[in-house]
C-alpha positions as CSV (number, residue, x, y, z in Angstrom):
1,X,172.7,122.9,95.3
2,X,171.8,123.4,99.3
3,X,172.1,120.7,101.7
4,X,169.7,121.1,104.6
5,X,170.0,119.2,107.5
6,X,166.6,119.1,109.2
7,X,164.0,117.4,111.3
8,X,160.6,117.3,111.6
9,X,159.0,120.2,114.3
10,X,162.6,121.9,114.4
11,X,163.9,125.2,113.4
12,X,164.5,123.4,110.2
13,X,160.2,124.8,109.2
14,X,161.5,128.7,108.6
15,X,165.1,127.5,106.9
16,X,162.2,125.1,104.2
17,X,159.6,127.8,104.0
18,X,162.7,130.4,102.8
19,X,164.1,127.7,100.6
20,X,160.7,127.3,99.1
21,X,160.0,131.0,98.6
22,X,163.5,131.6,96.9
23,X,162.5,128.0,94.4
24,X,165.9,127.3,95.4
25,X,167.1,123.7,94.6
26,X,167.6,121.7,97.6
27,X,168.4,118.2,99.3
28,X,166.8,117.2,102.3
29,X,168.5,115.0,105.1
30,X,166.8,114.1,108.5
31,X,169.0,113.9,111.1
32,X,167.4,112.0,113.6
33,X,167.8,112.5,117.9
34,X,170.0,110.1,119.1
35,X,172.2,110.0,122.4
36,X,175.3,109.4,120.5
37,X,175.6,112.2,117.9
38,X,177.5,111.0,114.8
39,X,180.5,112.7,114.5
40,X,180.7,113.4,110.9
41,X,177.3,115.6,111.7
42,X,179.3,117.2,114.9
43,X,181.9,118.5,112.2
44,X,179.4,120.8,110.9
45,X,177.3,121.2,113.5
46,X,179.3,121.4,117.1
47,X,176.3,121.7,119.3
48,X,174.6,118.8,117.3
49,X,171.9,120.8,116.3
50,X,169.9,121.3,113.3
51,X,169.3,123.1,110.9
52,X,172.2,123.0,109.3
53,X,172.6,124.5,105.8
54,X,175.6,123.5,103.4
55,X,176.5,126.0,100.6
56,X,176.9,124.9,97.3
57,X,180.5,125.8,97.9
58,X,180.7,122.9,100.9
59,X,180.6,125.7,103.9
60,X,178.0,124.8,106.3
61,X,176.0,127.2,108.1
62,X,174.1,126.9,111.8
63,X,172.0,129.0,113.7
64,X,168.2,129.0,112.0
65,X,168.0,133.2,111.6
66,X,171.8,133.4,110.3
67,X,170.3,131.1,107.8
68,X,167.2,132.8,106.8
69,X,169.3,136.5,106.9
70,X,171.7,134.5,104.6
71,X,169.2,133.1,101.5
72,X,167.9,136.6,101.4
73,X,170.8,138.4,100.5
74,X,171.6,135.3,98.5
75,X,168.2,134.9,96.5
76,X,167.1,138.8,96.9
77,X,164.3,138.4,93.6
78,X,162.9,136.1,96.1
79,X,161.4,139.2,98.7
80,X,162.2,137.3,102.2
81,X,163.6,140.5,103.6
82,X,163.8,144.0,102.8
83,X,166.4,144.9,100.5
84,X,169.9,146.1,101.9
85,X,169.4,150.2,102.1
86,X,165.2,149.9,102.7
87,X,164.4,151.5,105.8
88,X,162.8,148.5,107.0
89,X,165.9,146.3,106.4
90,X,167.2,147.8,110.0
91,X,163.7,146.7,111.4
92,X,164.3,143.1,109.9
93,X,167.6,142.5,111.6
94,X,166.5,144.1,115.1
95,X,163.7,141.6,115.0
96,X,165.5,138.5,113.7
97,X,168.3,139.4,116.3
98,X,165.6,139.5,119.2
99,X,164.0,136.3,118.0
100,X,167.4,134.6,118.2
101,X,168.7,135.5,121.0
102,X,165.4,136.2,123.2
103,X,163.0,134.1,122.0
104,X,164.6,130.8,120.7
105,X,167.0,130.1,124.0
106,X,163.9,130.6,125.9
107,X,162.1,127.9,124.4
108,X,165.1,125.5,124.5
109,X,165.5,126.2,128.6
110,X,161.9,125.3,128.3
111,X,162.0,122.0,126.6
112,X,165.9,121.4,127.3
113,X,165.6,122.2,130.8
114,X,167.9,119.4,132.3
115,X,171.0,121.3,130.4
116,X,170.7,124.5,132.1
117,X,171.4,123.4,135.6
118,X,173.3,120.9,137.8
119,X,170.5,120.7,140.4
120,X,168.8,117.8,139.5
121,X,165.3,119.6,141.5
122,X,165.7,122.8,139.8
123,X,164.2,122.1,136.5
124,X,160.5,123.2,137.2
125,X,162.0,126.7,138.4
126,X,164.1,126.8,134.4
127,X,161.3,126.0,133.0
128,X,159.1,128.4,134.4
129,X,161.9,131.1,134.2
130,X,161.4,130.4,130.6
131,X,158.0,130.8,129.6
132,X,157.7,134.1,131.7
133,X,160.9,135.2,129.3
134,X,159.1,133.9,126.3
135,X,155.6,135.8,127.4
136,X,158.0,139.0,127.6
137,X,159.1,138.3,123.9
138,X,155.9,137.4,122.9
139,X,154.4,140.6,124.2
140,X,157.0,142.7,122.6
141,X,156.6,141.7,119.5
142,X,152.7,141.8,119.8
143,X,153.7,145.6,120.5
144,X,155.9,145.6,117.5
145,X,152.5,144.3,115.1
146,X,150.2,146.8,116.1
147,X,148.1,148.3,113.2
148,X,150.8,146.4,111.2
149,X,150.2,143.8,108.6
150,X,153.5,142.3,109.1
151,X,156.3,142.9,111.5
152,X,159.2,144.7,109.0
153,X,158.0,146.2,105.6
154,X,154.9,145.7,103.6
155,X,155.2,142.4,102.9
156,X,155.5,138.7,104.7
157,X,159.3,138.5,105.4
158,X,161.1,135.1,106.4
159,X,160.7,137.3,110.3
160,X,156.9,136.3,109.7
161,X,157.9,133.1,109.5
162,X,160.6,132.7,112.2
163,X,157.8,134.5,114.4
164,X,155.2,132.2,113.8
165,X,157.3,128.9,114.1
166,X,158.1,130.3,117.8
167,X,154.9,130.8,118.9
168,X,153.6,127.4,117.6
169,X,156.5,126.0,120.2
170,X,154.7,128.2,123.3
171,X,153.7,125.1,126.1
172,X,149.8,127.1,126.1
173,X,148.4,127.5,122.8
174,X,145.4,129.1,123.7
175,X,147.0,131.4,125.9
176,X,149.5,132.5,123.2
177,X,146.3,133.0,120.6
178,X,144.5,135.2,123.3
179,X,147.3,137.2,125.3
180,X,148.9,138.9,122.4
181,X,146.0,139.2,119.8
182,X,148.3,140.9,117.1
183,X,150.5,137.7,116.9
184,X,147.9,135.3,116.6
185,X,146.4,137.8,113.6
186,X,149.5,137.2,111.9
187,X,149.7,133.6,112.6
188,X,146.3,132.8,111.4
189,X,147.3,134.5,108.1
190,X,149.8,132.2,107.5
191,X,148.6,129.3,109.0
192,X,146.3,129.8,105.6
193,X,148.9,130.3,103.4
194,X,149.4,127.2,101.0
195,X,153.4,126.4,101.9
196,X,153.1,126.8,105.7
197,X,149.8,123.8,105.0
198,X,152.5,121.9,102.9
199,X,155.0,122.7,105.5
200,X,152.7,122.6,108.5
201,X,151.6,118.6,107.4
202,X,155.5,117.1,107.9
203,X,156.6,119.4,110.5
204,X,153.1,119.2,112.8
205,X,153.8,122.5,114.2
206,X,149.6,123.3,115.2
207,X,146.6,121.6,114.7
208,X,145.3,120.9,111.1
């Protein structure tokens, strides 16, 4: 059985929505913020960061799209990526990859802003360094949906997902539901869909 280490309005949403999707057997444990991390959680997560997924085999895995890429090669009957050798499996990593490493660090300089610099005046100028890189993102991928149902294949991926939980963290809702009408398409499909409700209810990620 997985062993997900989560918290409520985290990363942890996409890692839960895949788990669901795949009916794989799990166990919960909320790891909650505290200024002293425990170090038996620090073992397996050296940023003390969740989610945090450990294998039935004990391995522990971080990073939230290295999880998602991971339980859809694991649980393939499951659909929550292309298959390995579909043409839109190279579309599914390219986007998974830019989410990662585009979108999500963006949102953390947002929110985490004191831990990207030493200036103790220069967090307004992070923070707005960060939502002009997450409008870039944003816009890409808005790009990316054009006359597109959903961003890789012909069916909701786990990228749906990851892509929706981002743009529930941007600072300006409304703005994010006007400025890139493709995204918010696809995010008011799923905000529909009966898991992301279940989901949506613990984790609080937009309005009810």
């Amino acid at each position: 059985m997985y062993r997900l280490y989560t918290r409520p309005g985290s990363g942890g949403f996409v890692v839960e929505a895949a788990l669901a999707l795949a009916n794989a057997p799990f166990e919960q444990i909320d790891v909650p913020k505290a200024d002293r991390p425990d170090p038996a959680f620090v073992d397996i997560s050296p940023l003390n960061q969740v989610p945090v997924l450990t294998l039935p085999d004990g391995r522990s895995v971080t990073e939230s799209a290295a999880i998602c890429i991971l339980l859809a090669e694991r649980h393939p009957y499951a659909g929550l990526a292309p298959p390995v050798g579909a043409p839109a499996r190279a579309d599914f990593l390219r986007w998974m990859a830019f989410m990662s490493s585009v979108l999500y660090p963006a949102i953390l300089r947002l929110y985490y802003a004191h831990r990207y610099t030493t200036d103790a005046d220069g967090t307004k100028a992070v923070k707005q360094a960060a939502v002009a890189e997450m409008d870039r993102g944003f816009a890409v991928l808005d790009g990316a949906l054009e006359g597109r149902d959903w961003l890789v294949g012909d069916r909701m991926s786990v990228a749906d997902i990851y892509l929706v939980m981002l743009v529930a963290w941007h600072p300006d809702a409304d703005k994010a539901r006007t400025a890139w009408p493709n995204v918010e398409r696809l995010w008011s499909a799923l905000r529909e869909h009966p898991l992301m409700k279940t989901l949506n209810t613990a984790h609080e990620m937009w309005p009810a």
